[in-house]
C-alpha positions in Angstrom: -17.3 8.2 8.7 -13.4 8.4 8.7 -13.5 4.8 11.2 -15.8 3.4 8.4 -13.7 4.5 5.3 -11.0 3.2 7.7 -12.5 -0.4 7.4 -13.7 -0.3 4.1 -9.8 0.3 3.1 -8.9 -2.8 4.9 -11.7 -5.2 3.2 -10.3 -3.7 -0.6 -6.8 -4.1 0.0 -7.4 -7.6 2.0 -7.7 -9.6 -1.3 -5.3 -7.4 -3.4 -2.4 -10.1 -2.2 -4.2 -12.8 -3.6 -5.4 -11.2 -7.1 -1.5 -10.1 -7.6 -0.5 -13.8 -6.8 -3.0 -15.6 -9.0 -2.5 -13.0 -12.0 1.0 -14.0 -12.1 0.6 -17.3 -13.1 -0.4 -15.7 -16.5 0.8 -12.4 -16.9 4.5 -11.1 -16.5 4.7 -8.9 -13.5 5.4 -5.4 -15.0 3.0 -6.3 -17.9 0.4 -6.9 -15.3 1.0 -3.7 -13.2 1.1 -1.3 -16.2 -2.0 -3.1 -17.0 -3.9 -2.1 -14.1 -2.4 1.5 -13.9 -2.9 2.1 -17.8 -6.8 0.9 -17.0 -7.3 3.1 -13.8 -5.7 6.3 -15.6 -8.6 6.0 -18.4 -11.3 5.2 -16.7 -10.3 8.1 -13.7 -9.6 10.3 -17.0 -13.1 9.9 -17.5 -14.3 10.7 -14.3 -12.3 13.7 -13.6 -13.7 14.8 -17.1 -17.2 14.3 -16.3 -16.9 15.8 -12.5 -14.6 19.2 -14.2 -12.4 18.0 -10.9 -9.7 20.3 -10.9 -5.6 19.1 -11.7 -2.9 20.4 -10.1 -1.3 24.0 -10.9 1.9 25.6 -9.5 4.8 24.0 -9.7 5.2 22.9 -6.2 2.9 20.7 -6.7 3.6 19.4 -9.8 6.9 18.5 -8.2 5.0 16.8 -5.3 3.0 14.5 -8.1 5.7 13.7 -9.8 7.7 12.7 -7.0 5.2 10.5 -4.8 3.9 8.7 -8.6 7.7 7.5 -9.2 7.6 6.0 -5.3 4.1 5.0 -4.8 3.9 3.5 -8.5 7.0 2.8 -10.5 9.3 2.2 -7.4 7.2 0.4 -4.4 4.3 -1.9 -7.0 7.1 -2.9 -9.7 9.0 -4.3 -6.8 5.6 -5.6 -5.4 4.6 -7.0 -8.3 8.3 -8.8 -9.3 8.7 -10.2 -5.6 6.0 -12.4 -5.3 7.2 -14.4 -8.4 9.8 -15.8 -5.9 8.4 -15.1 -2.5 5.0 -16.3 -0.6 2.4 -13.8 -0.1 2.8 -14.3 3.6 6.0 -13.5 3.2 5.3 -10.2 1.3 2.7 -9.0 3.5 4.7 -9.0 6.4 7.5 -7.5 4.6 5.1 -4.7 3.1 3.7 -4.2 6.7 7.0 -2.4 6.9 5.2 0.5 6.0 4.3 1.6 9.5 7.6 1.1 10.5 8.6 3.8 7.8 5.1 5.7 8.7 6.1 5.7 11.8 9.8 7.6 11.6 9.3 9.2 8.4 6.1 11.3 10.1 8.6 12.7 13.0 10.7 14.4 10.1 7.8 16.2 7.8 5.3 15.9 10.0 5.5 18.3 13.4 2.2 17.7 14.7 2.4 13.7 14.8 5.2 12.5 17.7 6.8 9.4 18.1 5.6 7.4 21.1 6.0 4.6 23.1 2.6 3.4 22.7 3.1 4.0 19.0 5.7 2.1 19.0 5.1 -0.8 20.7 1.7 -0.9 18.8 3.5 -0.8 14.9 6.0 -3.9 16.6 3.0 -5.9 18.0 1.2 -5.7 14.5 4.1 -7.0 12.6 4.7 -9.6 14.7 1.1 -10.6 14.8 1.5 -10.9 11.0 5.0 -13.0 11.1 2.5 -15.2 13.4 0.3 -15.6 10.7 3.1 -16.2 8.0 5.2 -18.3 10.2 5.7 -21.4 7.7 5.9 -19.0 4.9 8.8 -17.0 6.3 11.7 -19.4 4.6 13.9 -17.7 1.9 15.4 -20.4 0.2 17.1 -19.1 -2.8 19.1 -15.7 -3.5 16.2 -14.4 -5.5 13.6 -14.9 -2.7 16.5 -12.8 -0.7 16.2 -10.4 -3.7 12.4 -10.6 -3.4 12.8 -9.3 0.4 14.8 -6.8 0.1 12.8 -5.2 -3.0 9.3 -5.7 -0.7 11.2 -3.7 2.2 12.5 -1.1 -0.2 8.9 -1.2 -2.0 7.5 -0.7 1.4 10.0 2.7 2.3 8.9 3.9 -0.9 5.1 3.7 -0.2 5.6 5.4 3.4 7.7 8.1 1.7 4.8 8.9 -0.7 2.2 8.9 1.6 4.0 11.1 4.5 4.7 13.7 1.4 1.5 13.9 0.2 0.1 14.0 3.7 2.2 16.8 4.4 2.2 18.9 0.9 -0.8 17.3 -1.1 -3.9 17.8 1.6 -5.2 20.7 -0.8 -6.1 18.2 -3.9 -8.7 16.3 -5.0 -7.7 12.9 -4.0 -9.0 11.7 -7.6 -6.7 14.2 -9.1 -4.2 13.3 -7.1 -3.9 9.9 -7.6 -4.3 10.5 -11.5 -1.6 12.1 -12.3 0.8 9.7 -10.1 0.0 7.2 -11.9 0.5 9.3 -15.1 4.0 10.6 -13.8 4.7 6.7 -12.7 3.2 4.2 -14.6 5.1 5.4 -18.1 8.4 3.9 -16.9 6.5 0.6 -16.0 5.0 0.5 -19.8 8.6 0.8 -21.2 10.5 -1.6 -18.9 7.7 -3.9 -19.9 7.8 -3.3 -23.9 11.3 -3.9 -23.8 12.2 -7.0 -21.4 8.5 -9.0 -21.0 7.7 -8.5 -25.0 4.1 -7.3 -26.8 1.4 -7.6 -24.4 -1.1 -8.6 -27.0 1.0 -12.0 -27.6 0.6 -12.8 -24.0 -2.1 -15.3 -22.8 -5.0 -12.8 -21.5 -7.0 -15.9 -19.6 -10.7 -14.7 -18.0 -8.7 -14.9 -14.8 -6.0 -12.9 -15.6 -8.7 -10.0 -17.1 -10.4 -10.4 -13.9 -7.5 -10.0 -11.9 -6.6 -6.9 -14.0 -10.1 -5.3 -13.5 -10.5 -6.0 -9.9 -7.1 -4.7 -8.9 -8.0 -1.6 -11.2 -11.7 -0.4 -9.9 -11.1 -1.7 -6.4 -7.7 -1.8 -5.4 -6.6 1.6 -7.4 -9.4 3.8 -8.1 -11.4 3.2 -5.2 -8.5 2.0 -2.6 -6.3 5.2 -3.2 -9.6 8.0 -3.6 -10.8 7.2 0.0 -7.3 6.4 1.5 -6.1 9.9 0.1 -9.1 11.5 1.9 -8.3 9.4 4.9 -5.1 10.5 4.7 -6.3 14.3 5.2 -8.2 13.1 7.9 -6.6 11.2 10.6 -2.8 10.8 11.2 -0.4 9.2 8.9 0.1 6.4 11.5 -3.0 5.2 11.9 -3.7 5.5 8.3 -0.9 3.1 7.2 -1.8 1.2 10.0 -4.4 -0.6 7.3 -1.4 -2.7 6.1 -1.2 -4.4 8.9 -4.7 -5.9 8.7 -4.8 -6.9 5.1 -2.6 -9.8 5.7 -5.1 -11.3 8.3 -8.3 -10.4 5.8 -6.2 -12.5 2.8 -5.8 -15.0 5.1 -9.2 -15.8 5.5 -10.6 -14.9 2.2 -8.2 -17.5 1.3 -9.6 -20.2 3.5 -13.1 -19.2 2.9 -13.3 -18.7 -1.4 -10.5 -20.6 -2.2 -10.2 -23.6 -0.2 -6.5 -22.4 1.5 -5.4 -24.2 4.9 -6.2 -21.4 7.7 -2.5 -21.8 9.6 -3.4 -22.7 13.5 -1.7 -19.7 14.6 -3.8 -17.5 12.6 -6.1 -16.6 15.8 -3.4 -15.5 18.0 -2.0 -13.6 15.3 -4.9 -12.0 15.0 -5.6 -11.1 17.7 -1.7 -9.5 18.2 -2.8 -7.3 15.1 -6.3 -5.9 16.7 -4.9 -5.6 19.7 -2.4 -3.3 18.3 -4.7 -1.3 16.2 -7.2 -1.1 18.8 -4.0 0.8 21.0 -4.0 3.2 17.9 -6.9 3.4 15.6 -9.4 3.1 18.0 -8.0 5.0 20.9 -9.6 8.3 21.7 -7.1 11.3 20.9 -5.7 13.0 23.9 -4.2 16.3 24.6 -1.8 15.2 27.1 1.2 14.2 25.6 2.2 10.6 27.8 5.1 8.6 26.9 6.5 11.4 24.1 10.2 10.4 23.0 10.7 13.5 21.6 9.4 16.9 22.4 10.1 18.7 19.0 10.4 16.6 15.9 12.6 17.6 13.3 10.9 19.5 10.3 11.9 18.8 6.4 13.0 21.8 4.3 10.4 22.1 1.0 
């Protein structure tokens, strides 16, 4: 189940790249995130109501929404969401694929039962450069606001680590629907106000049948659905190979690209690919062993609460 939930992540998130890049064309990108955040919050508003699902109650974990909505939603999908007005979506993917990277060092510090390792690492650096394979003719920065673009997609990317470390360590206890409700209610409200005040009114904005479509799709599938099973993942399996997922949706764009909307499939894009399965198959599919071979450390640091 958790291997299948595992893959079903990756086929939701695959196309998510291309959604956010064609809904740009017509819709401001803070506009068009709180859009899709202000959509998901009803409609999981609606489900939590039907399913009495319960919310969060002491403090400590108010604290712990609050937090990990501002970085997983206002912080790490404005700068998404802004970047790829000047940046490819190559280029973003492989920056976002940073996310292991964070995973990766973040986990030693709040989480004691998930060690650093060689194989771990050399897996995370084979991935991303399996995806810069891919990208490779898309990897030019040209202008100081693709630079810009970067740097936000590598500072969107700590951000999204940082949530999902935190809630793996403190959140395990919630209802993932819950969970992810009230981030967005704790992080989208910034997003709505940043956009009233420096995109305009959204109803005097050109709302094309594409740009609704891209609106709903990113909503049902990449929010509600995406973030409910990757938060029960989450409790599942280790951080690592959970985040691990970002590494394949860059290959899965690619050739929903190619296949629905006529894209050039780059000739590199099979030895890329097979860099990135090769380097989840080291950690995703690899059988869990007791013995601890090729440990950095032997006692990771713990966080304070």
């Amino acid at each position: 189940m958790k291997l299948f939930v595992w893959l079903l992540l990756c086929l939701i998130w695959g196309p998510t790249w291309i959604f956010i890049k064609i809904g740009l064309e017509n819709l401001p990108p803070i506009t068009f995130a709180s859009a899709r955040f202000l959509l998901a919050a009803i409609l999981l508003a609606i489900i939590i109501k039907i399913q009495k699902l319960p919310s969060p109650q002491t403090a400590k974990e108010w604290k712990l929404i609050a937090l990990t909505g501002i970085l997983q939603f206002t912080i790490n999908y404005s700068l998404v969401f802004w970047s790829e007005q000047y940046i490819s979506s190559g280029l973003a993917a492989v920056l976002q694929a940073m996310i292991t990277v964070f995973g990766l060092v973040l986990a030693w510090f709040f989480l004691p039962t998930e060690k650093i390792t060689l194989l771990k690492i050399f897996s995370v650096i084979l991935g991303i450069v399996g995806v810069a394979v891919i990208f490779f003719e898309q990897l030019q920065v040209n202008s100081f606001d693709a630079f810009a673009g970067c740097v936000a997609i590598v500072i969107g990317a700590y951000a999204a680590a940082q949530a999902s470390i935190l809630v793996k360590a403190k959140g395990s206890g919630m209802h993932p629907a819950s969970l992810v409700f009230w981030q967005m209610i704790c992080g989208t409200p910034p997003l709505i106000v940043y956009a009233l005040l420096k995109e305009g009114n959204p109803l005097d904005l050109q709302w094309t049948t594409t740009a609704i479509f891209c609106v709903v799709y990113l909503t049902i599938f990449g929010t509600i659905a995406a973030f409910w099973l990757y938060y029960w993942l989450l409790s599942k399996i280790e951080s690592t190979k959970a985040m691990m997922i970002s590494l394949v949706t860059p290959l899965i764009a690619v050739i929903i690209g190619a296949v629905f909307l006529g894209e050039t499939l780059p000739p590199q894009t099979v030895f890329g690919g097979i860099l990135i399965l090769a380097s989840i198959g080291l950690i995703v599919f690899k059988k869990k062993s007791n013995t601890p071979v090729n440990q950095i450390v032997n006692k990771p640091l713990t966080a304070e609460n």
